[in-house]
C-alpha positions in Angstrom: -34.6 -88.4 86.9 -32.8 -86.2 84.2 -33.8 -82.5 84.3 -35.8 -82.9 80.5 -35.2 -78.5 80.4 -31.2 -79.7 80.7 -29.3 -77.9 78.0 -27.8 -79.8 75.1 -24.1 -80.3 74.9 -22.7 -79.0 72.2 -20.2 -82.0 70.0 -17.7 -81.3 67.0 -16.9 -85.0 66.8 -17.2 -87.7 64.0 -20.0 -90.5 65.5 -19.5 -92.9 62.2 -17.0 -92.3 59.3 -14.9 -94.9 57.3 -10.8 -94.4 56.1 -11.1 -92.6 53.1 -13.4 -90.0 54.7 -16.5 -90.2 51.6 -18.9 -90.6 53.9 -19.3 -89.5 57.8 -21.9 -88.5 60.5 -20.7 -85.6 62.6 -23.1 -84.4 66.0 -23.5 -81.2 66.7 -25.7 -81.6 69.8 -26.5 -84.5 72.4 -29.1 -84.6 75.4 -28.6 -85.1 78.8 -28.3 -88.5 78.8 -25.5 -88.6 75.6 -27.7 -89.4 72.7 -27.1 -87.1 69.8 -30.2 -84.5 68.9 -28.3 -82.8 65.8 -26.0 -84.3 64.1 -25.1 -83.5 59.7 -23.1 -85.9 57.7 -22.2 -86.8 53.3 -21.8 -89.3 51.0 -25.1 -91.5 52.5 -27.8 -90.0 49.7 -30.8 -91.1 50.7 -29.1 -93.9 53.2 -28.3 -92.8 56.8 -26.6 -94.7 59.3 -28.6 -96.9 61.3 -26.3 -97.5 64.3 -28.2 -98.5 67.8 -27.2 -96.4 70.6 -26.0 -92.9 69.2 -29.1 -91.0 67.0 -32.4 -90.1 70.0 -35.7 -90.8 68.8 -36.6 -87.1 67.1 -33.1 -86.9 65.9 -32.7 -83.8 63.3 -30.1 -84.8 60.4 -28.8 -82.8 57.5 -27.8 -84.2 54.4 -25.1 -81.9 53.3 -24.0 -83.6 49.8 -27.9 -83.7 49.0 -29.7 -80.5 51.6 -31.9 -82.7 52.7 -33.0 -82.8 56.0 -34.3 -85.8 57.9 -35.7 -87.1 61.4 -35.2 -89.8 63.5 -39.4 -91.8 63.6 -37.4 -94.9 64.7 -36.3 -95.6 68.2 -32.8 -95.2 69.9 -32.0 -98.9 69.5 -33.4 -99.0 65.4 -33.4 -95.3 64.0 -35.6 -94.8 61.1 -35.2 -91.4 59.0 -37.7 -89.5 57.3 -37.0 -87.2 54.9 -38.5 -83.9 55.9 -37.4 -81.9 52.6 
């Protein structure tokens, strides 16, 4: 079983982007088991990505075209943001 006190690893990668760089997820943190806890991205306003397999459920997201600040209420496989402010 995976220590749940584990610290989180620390990213400065792009998860999801596109060519001409408008829009783009970055993580800043990921658990134990490589699911991203804290990530920031632009360009999505109001519409972040939805890709299975890279956001954990809890997921903290900030907006940084809008300053809004979001949470993952979805599931790993189906992420589902709610705007916190």
């Amino acid at each position: 079983m995976a220590n749940p006190f584990a610290l989180a690893t620390s990213l400065a990668v792009p998860l999801i982007g596109n060519a001409n760089g408008t829009n783009y997820t970055m993580g800043r943190e990921a658990d134990q088991t490589g699911l991203v806890i804290s990530a920031y991205g632009i360009g999505y306003a109001g519409s972040l990505p939805t890709t299975a397999s890279i956001f954990q459920k809890g997921c903290a997201y900030l907006e940084t075209d809008t300053g809004s600040n979001w949470v993952n209420v979805g599931t790993t496989a189906s992420p589902s943001w709610h705007l916190i402010y």
